[in-house]
N, C-alpha and C positions, 0 to 999 in steps of 0.2 A: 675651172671649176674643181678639177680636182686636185687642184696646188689648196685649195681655199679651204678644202674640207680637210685635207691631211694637216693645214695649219689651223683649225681648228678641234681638230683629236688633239694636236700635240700639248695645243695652251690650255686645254682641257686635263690631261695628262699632265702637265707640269704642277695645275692648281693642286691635282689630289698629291705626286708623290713629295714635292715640295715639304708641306707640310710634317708629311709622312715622315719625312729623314730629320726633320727639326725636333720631335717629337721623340722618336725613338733618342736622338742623343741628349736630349731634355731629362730621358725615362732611367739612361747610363748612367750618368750625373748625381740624378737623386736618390740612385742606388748605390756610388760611390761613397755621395756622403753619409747615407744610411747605416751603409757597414763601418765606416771607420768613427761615426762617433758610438755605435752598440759596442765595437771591440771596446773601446777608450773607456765609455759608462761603465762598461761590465767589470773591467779592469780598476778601477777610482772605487766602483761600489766594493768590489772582495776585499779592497785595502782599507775601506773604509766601517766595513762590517764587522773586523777582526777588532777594532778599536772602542773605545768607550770615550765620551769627551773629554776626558783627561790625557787622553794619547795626542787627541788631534790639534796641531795649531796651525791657524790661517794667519799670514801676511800679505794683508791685502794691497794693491798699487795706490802709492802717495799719490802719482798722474796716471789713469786705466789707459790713457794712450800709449804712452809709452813703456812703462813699472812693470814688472812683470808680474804675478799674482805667486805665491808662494806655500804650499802646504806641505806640513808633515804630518805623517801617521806612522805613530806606534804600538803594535798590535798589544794586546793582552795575551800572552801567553796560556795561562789559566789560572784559574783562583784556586788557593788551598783551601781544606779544611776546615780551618780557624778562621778563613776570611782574608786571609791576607792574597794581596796582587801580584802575582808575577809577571814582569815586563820583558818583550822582547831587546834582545840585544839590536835587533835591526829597524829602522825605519826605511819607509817608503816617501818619497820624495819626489811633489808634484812641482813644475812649473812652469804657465801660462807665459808665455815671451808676445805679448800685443802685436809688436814688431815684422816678428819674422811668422805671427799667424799659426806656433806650434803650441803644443800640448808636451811637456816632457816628462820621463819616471825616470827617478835614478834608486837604485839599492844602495843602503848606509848602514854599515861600511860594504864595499862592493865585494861580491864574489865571484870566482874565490879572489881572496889578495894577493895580488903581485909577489913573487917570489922576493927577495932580501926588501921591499920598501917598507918602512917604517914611517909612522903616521908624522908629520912634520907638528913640531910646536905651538902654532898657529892653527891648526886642523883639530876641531873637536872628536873626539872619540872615545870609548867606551872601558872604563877600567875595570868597573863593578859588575859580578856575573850577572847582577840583578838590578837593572837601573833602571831608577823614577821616570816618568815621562820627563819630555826635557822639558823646559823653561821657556817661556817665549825667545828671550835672547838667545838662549842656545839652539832653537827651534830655527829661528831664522837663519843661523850662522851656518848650521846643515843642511835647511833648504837651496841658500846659495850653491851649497856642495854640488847642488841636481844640475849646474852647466854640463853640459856635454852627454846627456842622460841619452835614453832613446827618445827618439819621439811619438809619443801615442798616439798622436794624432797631428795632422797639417790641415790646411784653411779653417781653423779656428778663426771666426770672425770675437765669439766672448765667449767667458769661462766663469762661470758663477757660482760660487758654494758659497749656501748662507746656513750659517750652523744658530742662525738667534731663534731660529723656529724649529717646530716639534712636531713632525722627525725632520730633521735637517735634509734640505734639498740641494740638488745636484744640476747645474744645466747648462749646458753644453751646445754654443750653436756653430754651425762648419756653413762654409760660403765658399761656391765655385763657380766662376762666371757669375751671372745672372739667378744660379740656383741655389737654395739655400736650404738646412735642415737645420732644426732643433732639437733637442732630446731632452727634457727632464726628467727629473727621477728623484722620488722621496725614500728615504734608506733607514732602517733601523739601525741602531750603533748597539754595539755588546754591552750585554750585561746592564741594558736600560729597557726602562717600560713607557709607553707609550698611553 
């Protein structure tokens, strides 16, 4: 009788803390990916706020499975008096890898540069103190630069910036195990009106 009732506390006690421990690492989880895609958002939004459309260019994946997704942004420095642009020397440099599931930034040209390296031939770079946004073609050819960047973010499940609406959104979804988080976010860009 009393083998019977202590095996019944027990499977009574297993229903509740069972659960219980599922839940809390369910709770870890959706907190992990919480924070890393608010770093990542928060990080995409500052680089993306300094810029006006004319800085920003998307290269988006020919295959989303495989391609990796490609942006640059070049901040606006500040506007003169007369109206004229001044452009950063540097870009920010995003790139979505499907693949391998990251988020990456890289800085162009990196800081600081390498003691005696000199930009090689084939490598875009900056001669004019004051340069235009780049060009789509040169936009890509920089974005490529962002292998080996940091990574913003890991378990990127998809990575979506659509700049054809007004104000251009941002969205971000991260997948680990079974759990899953999205972030969107609509952004004002410099020196534009909504």
């Amino acid at each position: 009788m009393a083998m019977a009732l202590l095996l019944i506390l027990l499977t009574l006690l297993a229903q509740v803390l069972v659960p219980m421990g599922r839940g809390t690492r369910r709770g870890a989880t959706q907190i992990e990916l919480q924070q890393l895609a608010q770093v990542a958002m928060d990080r995409l939004a500052a680089d993306l706020s300094s810029a006006p459309r004319a800085g920003i260019n998307l290269v988006p994946p020919a295959n989303p499975a495989s391609d990796p997704t490609l942006l640059s942004i070049q901040p606006l420095t500040t506007v003169t008096s007369t109206g004229g642009q001044e452009w950063s020397t540097t870009l920010a440099l995003y790139r979505y890898d499907p693949v391998e599931r990251k988020l990456y930034r890289r800085q162009w040209p990196p800081e600081p540069p390498s003691v005696g390296r000199l930009p090689q031939q084939d490598e875009p770079f900056f001669e004019q103190p004051n340069p235009p946004p780049p060009a789509a073609p040169i936009a890509t050819e920089l974005a490529t630069l962002a292998v080996g960047g940091a990574v913003l973010a890991g378990h990127v499940e998809s990575f979506t910036v659509d700049l054809s609406v007004d104000p251009p959104r941002l969205q971000l979804v991260l997948k680990l195990g079974e759990e899953s988080f999205e972030l969107t976010r609509r952004l004002m860009l410099r020196n534009v009106r909504y």
